[in-house]
C-alpha positions in Angstrom: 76.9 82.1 106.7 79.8 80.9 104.8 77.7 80.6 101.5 75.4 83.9 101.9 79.1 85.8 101.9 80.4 83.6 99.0 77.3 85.0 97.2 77.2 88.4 98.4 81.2 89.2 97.7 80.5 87.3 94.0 78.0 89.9 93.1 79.5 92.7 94.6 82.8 91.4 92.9 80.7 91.1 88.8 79.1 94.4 89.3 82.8 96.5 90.2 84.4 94.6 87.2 80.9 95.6 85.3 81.2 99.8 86.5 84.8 99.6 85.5 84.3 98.7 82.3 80.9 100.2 82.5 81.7 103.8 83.5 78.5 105.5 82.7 76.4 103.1 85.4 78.9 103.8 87.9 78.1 106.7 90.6 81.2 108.6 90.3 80.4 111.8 93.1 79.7 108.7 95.3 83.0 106.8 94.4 85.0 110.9 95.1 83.8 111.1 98.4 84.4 107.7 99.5 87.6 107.9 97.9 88.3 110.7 100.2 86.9 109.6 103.0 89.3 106.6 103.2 92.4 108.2 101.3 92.8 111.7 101.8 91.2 111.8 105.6 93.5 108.5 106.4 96.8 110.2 105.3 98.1 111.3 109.0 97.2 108.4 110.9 98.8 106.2 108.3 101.8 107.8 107.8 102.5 108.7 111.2 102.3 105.1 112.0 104.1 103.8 109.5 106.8 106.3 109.6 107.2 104.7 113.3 107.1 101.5 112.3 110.7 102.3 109.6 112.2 103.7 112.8 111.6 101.1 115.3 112.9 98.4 112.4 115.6 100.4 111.8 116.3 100.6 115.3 116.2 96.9 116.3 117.9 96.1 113.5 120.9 98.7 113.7 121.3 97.4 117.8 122.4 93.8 116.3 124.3 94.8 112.7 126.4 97.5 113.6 127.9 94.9 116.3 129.4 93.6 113.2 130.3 96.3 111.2 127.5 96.2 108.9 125.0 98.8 109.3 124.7 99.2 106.1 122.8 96.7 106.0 120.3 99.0 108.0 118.7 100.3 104.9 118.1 97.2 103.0 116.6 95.4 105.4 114.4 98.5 106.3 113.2 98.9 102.7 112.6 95.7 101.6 111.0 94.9 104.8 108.3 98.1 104.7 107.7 97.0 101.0 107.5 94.0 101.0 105.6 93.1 104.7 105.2 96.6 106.8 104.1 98.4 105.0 101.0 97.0 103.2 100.4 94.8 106.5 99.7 98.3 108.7 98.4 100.2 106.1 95.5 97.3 105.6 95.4 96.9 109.3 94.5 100.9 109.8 92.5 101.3 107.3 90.3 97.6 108.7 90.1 99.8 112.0 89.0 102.8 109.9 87.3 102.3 107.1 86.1 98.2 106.9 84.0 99.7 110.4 82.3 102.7 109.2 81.3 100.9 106.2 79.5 98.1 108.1 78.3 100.5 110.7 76.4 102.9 107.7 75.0 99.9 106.1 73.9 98.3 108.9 72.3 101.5 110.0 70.7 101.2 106.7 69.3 98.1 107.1 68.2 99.1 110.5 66.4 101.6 109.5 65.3 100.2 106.5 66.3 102.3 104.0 68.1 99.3 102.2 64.1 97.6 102.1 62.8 100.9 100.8 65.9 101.5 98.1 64.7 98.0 96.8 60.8 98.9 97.0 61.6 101.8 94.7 64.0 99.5 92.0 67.1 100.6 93.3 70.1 98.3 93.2 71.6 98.3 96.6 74.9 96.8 95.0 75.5 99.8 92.6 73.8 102.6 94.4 76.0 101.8 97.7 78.4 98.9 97.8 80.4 99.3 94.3 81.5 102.8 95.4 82.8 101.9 98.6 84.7 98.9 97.5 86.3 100.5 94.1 87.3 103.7 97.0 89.0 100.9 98.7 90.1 99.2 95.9 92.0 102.1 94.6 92.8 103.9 97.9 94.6 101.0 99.8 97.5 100.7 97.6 98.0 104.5 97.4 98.3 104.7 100.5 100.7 101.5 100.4 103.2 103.6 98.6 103.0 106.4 100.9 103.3 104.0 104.1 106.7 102.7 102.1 107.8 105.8 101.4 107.4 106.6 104.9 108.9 103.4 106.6 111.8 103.8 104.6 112.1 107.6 105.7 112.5 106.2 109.5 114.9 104.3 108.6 116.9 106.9 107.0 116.7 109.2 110.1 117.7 106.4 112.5 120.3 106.1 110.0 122.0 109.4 109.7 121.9 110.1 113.1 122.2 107.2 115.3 124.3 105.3 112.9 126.1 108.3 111.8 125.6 107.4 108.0 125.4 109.9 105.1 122.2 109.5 103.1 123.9 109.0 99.5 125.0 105.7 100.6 122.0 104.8 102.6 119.8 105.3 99.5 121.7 103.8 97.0 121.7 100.4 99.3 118.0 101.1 100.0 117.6 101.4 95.7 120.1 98.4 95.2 118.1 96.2 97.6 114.5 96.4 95.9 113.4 94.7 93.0 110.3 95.2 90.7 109.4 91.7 92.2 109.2 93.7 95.9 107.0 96.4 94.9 104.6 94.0 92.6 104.3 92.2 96.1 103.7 94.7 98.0 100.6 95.7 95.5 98.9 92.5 95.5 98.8 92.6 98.8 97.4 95.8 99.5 94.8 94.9 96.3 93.7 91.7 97.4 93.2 93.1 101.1 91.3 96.2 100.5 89.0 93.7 98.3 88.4 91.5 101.2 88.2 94.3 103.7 85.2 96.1 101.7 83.5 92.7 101.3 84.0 91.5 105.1 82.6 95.6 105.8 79.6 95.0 103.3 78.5 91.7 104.4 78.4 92.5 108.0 76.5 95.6 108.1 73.8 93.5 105.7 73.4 90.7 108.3 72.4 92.8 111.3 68.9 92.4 112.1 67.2 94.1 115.8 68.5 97.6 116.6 71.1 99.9 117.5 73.2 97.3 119.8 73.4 95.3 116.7 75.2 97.6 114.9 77.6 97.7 117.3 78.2 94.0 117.5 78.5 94.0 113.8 81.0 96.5 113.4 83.0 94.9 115.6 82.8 91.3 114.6 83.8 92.7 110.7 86.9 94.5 112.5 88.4 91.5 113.8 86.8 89.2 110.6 88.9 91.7 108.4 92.2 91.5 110.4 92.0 87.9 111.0 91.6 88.0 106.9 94.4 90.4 106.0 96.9 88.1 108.5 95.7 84.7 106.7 95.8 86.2 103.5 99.4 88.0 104.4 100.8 84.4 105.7 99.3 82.5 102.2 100.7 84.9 100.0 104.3 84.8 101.6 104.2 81.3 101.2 103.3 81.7 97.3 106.2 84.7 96.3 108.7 83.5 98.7 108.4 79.6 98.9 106.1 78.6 95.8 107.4 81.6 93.5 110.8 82.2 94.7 
């Protein structure tokens, strides 16, 4: 299993990088709506969440700092801990729940009914035609969608701020601007990257192994779920260890 995915993600991987460079061979109405079917249609849920996820920090956090005098401190640790963990950790999360499932659930539809057999029948690559579209949409939506979950996170904040904490906003978001670094938001990116990669690949790979009927599909699409969120935690613990520990 572990070698028919290494395969399957390596080709799917060399024929993205070949319709990036390649425009012309790459189905670009395709690549719109699945852009928009995961980025625009994902907006609400996202931020909603996210925007929750700023206040509750901001909220546990204010409960111990302004014990001390320093809830100032508030805004720092709310920002750099939406861009640097939060933010593309839920974000990828959502969007596993969302999109990673209805991408295994169409293709293994596909393969049920056996329109992936009759695609290759009539010379059609199954790799360009449906999975480079839907991993290049997730490729380029997750981390869009990463700033806006930031963006958002560190909005909660600011309203637990001003009105628990009774701050003003000027010096809430000059600590928030003073606490990030480049380094943060370069983090935050790789993370989102490398886990919209591996949640289009887990998506792919799972709808192509279902074989029987409808109650397989099922079963697939929600063994690639939890496959893609056991992923996105590894791959969120392994790259702490290499910008924080490794790369300090």
């Amino acid at each position: 299993a572990l070698l028919e995915f290494v395969v399957l993600a390596a080709d799917i991987t060399m024929q993205a990088i070949f319709a990036v460079f390649r425009p012309w061979r790459l189905r670009r109405a395709a690549l719109i709506e699945q852009a928009s079917l995961m980025g625009s249609q994902a907006l609400g849920i996202v931020g909603l969440i996210t925007f929750l996820v700023g206040l509750t920090l901001a909220f546990q956090s204010a409960y111990q700092l302004r014990q001390f005098g320093a809830a100032i401190y508030v805004a720092s640790l709310t920002a750099i801990s939406m861009v640097r963990e939060m933010g593309p950790l839920i974000t990828a999360i959502i969007v596993a729940g969302r999109s990673g499932s209805s991408i295994t659930s169409e293709v293994a539809t596909m393969k049920v009914n056996e329109e992936i057999d009759a695609m290759q029948v009539m010379g059609i690559p199954f790799v360009d035609f449906v999975a480079v579209p839907k991993l290049l949409a997730l490729v380029c939506m997750v981390p869009l969608l990463t700033l806006m979950a930031d963006f958002l996170g560190i909005l909660g904040g600011w309203v637990v701020a001003t009105t628990y904490l009774d701050l003003s906003s000027r010096p809430y978001l000059q600590a928030t601007i003073d606490a990030l670094r480049f380094k943060d938001l370069v983090t935050g990116m790789v993370k989102s990257l490398s886990f919209a990669w591996g949640i289009g690949l887990i998506g792919l790979y799972y709808g192509m192994q279902v074989q029987g009927g409808a109650q397989e599909v099922g079963k697939a699409t929600t063994a690639s779920v939890v496959s893609s969120i056991f992923f996105i935690i590894v791959a969120d613990s392994v790259f702490s260890i290499l910008f924080y520990v490794v790369m300090p």
